[in-house]
C-alpha positions in Angstrom: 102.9 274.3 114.0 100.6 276.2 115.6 96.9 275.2 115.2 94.0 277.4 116.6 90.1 276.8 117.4 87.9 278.5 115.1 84.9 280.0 117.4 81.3 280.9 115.9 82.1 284.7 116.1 85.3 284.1 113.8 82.6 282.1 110.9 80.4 284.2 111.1 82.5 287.2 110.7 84.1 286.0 107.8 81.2 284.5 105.9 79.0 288.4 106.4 80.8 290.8 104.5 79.0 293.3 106.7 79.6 292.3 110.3 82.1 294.4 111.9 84.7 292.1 112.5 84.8 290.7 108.6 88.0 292.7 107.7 89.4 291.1 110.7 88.4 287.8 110.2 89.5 287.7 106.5 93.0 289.0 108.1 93.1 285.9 110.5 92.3 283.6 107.8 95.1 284.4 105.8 97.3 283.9 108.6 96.4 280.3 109.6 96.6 277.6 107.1 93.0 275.4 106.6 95.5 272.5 108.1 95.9 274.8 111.1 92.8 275.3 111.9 89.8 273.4 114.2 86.4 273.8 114.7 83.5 271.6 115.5 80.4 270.5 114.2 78.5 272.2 116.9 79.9 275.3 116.2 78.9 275.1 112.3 75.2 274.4 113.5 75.7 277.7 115.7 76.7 279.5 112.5 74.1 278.0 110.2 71.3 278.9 113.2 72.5 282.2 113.5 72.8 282.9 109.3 69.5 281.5 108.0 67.7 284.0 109.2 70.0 286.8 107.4 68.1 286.4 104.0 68.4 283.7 101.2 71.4 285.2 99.8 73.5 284.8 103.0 71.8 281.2 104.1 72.9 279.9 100.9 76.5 281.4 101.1 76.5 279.8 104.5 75.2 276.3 103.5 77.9 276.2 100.6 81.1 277.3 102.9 79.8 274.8 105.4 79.3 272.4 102.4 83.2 273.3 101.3 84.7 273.1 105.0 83.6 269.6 104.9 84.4 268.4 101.7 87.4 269.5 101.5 88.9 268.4 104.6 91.8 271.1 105.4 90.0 272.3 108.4 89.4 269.4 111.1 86.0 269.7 111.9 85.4 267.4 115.3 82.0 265.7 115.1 79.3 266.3 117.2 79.3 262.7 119.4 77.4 261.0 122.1 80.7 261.2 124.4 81.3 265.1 123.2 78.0 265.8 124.3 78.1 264.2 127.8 81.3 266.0 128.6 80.4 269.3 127.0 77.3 269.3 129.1 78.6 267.5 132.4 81.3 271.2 132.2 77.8 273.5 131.5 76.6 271.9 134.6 79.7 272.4 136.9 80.6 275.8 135.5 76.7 277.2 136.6 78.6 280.4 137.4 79.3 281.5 133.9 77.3 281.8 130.7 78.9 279.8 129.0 76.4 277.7 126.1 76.9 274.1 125.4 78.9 274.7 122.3 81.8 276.8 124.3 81.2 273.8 126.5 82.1 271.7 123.9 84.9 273.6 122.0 86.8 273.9 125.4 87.0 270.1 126.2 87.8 270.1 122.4 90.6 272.7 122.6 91.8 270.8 126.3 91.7 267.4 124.4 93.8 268.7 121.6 95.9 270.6 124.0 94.6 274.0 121.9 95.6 277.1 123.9 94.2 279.7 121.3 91.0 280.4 119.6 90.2 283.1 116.9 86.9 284.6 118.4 85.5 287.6 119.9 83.8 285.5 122.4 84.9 287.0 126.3 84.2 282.9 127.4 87.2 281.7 125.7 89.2 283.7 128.1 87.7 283.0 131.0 88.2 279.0 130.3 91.5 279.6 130.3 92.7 280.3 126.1 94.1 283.5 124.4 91.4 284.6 121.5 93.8 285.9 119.2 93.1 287.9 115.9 89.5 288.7 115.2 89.1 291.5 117.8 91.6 292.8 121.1 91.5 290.2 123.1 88.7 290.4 125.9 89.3 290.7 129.2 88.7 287.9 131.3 85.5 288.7 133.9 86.7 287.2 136.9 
């Protein structure tokens, strides 16, 4: 069974009908079962920061998938913890080099705990931590 991370980007994407990775996203969705798929609690405040300022229409759409992710349970959803936290943010201060924010932080000691080698995103951080974004867009190129 093969079980992805979901990324911000891949949310986002299919929540907006008009971002430019939605056809994408919806396509990636019906590949994965909800059973197959992880996220993280950090990454659904990253997609409900980045939607509530996209109109009332789109906040509310975003509150309610959130709402449904959670309740009911197919996608594991890791919590946002006081030792998730510490490690996320003891890797954003050894990896100073990159740009990576505390929630990639967070999703890579996530995907390493969970022994996750693939992530449906568009974000070019995923590869350079090591995982192969599949799905939503060509997978980046690692910046090294």
């Amino acid at each position: 069974m093969v079980r992805v991370f979901a990324d911000t980007v891949y949310w986002i994407a299919l929540l907006n009908p008009r971002d430019a990775l939605h056809q994408k996203a919806t396509k990636t969705g019906n590949a994965y079962k909800a059973d197959r798929i992880v996220t993280s609690e950090m990454v659904l405040v990253e997609v409900l920061n980045t939607l509530c300022k996209a109109g009332t229409h789109q906040r509310l759409a975003a509150a309610r998938a959130v709402a449904s992710l959670r309740d009911r349970g197919e996608v594991t959803i890791y919590p946002q913890t006081s030792q998730l936290f510490a490690s996320a943010f003891k890797r954003y201060q050894e990896r100073s080099d990159k740009s990576w924010s505390l929630t990639d932080c967070a999703s890579f000691v996530i995907m390493e705990e969970q022994q996750l080698t693939s992530a449906v995103t568009h974000d070019r951080h995923f590869v350079q931590a090591g995982s192969k974004p599949s799905c939503v867009s060509p997978a980046p190129q690692p910046l090294r």
